[in-house]
N, C-alpha and C positions, 0 to 999 in steps of 0.2 A: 504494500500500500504506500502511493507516493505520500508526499508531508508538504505542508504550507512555505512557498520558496519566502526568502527574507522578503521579497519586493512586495507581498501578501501580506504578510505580517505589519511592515511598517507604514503601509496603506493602510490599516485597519483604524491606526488613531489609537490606539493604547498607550498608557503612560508609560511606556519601555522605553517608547522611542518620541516621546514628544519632549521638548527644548526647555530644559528647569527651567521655573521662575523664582529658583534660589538665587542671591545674590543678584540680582535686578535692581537699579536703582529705579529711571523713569527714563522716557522715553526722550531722545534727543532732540527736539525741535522746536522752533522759534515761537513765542508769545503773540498770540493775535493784539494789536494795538495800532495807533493810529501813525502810520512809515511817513506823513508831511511832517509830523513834528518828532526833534531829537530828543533821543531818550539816553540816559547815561547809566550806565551798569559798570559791577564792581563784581571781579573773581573773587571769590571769597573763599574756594575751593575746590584744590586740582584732584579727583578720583580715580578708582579702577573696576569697571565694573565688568565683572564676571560675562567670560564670551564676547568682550567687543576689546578688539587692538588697539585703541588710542585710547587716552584719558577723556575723562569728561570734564568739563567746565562747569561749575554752577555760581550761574552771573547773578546778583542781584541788583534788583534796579533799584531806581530812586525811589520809587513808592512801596519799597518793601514787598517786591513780588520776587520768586524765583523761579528759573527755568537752566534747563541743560542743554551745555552744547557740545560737538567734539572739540578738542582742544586743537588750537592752531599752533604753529610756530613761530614761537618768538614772545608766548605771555606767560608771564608769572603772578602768580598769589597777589593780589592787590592790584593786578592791573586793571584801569579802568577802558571803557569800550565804549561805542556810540553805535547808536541804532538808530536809523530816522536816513532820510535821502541825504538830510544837509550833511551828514558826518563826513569826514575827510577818509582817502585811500588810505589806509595804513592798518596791518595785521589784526585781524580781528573783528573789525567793525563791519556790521551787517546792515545793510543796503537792498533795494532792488535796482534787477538789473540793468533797468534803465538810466539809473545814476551813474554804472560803473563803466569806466573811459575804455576802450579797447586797447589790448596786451594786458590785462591784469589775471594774474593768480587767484581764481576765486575755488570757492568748496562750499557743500553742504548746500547745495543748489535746489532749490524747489523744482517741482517738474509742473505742477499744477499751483496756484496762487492760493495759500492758505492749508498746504500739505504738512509743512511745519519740516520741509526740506530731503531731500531724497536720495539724490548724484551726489557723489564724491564725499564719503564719509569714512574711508579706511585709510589706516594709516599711512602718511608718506605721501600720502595720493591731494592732486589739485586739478583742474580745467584751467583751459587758457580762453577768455574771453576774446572772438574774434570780429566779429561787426556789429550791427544794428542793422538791422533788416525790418524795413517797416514798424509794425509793429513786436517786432519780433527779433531777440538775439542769437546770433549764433555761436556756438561754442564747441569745442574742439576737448574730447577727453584724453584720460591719459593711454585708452585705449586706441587711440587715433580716428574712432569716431566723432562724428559731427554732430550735433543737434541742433536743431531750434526750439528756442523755449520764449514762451513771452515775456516779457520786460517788463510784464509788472511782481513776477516770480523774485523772490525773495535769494541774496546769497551771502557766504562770509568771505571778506579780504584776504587771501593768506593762503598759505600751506597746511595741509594736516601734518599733525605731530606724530613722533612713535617711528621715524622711516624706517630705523636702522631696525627692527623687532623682527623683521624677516633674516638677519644674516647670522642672529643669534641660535645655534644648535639645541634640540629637543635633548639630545643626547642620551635618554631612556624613553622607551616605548608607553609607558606610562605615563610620561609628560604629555605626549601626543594625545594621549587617550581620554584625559582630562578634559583639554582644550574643545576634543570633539565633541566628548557628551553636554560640557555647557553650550555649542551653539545645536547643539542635536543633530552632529549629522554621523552619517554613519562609517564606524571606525573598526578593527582595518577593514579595507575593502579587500575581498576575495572574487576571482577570477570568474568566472561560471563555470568555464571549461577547468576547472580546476576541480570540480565539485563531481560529486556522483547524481546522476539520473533521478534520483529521488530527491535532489532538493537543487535542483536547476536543469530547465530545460537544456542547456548547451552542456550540461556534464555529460558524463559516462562512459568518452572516449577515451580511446586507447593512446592515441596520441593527441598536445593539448594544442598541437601548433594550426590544426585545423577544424572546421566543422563541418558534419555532417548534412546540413540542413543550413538556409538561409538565418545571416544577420535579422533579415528586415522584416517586423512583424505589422500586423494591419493594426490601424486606431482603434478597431472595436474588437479585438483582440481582448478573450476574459484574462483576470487578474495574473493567474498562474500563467498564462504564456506571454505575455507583455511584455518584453525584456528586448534586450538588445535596439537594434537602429527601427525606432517607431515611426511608422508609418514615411519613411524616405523617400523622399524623390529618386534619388539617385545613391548609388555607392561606386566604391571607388577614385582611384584617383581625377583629377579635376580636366576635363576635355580641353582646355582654353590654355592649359600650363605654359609658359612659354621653355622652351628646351634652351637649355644652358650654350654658350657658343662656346668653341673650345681654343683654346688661344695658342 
């Protein structure tokens, strides 16, 4: 009798595999209030909150509100920030993007006006603001994707903090394993073709370097065979590649 493959199981929504909300402070995004008039806020404390790679900011403002942000590079404990369109270019300070001059380092990007910011929130990571387009700016990620986002969408001056947390070593597998169960994702990953027939379709074979049976499974494909390249247009290498010239 086969058995429930993991992709079942974790489909299910059981608290095995859904994302703690131990160690959760609050959710990272900007205070709905009025962007014509400047508002001044005050870091009042750098944190670590469990599953997310840069620190958070928790800014107070003038009227004794607070909210979190990711931290940028270049602010410390007491440093104060401006909020509002008037505020000036300089680290930290959040604007929409219609205020902000093109070539600037922005982060923490709204996608929608009033999301409370979406793009560019992992650490290290920034956008390069590149035109104004009508009503509309365009912006260039770190991915070398393009976007257009409206200008009246909300962002912050500056670079995310934390760059270097990638070039530091896990150095025990346990480290790793940690890190994954607080964002929930799933740790380690095993092969399929690695697996026996009774708990993955592409297991069973004899040898793991190939399969028996196609990648590419249909969209309405039930739960237990859904695996692998879903519903693909195509597989394979890319028809358009251009061939290397040889010197």
């Amino acid at each position: 009798m086969g058995k429930r493959i993991l992709v079942q199981r974790r489909g299910k929504g059981g608290m095995q595999y859904r994302a703690p909300t131990k160690g959760k402070i609050s959710p990272a995004k900007y205070p709905k209030m009025n962007y014509q008039e400047n508002h001044i806020g005050k870091i009042d404390k750098i944190i670590h909150e469990r599953g997310r790679d840069t620190p958070l900011t928790r800014i107070k403002l003038d009227d004794g509100t607070n909210f979190y942000t990711p931290a940028v590079t270049g602010l410390e404990l007491d440093s104060e920030i401006s909020i509002g369109n008037e505020s000036e270019i300089i680290n930290g300070n959040i604007l929409q993007l219609l205020k902000i001059p093109d070539g600037t380092q922005i982060s923490n990007i709204e996608i929608k006006y009033g999301d409370g910011g979406k793009l560019v929130k992992s650490a290290g990571n920034s956008a390069l603001l590149i035109s104004h387009i009508n009503n509309q700016v365009s912006i260039k990620l770190s991915s070398g994707e393009i976007k257009l986002i409206n200008e009246l969408c909300r962002a912050t001056v500056g670079k995310i903090s934390g760059g270097g947390r990638s070039e530091k070593p896990f150095l025990k597998a346990g480290n790793k394993a940690k890190l994954m169960t607080a964002k929930g994702q799933l740790y380690p990953r095993v092969r399929g073709m690695a697996m026996a027939s009774v708990y993955h379709p592409f297991g069973g074979g004899r040898h793991q370097h190939s399969l028996a049976e196609s990648r590419t499974t249909s969209r309405n494909a039930p739960p237990g065979r859904k695996v692998g390249s879903i519903a693909a247009r195509r597989t394979g290498p890319s028809k358009g590649r251009a061939k290397r010239k040889r010197v």
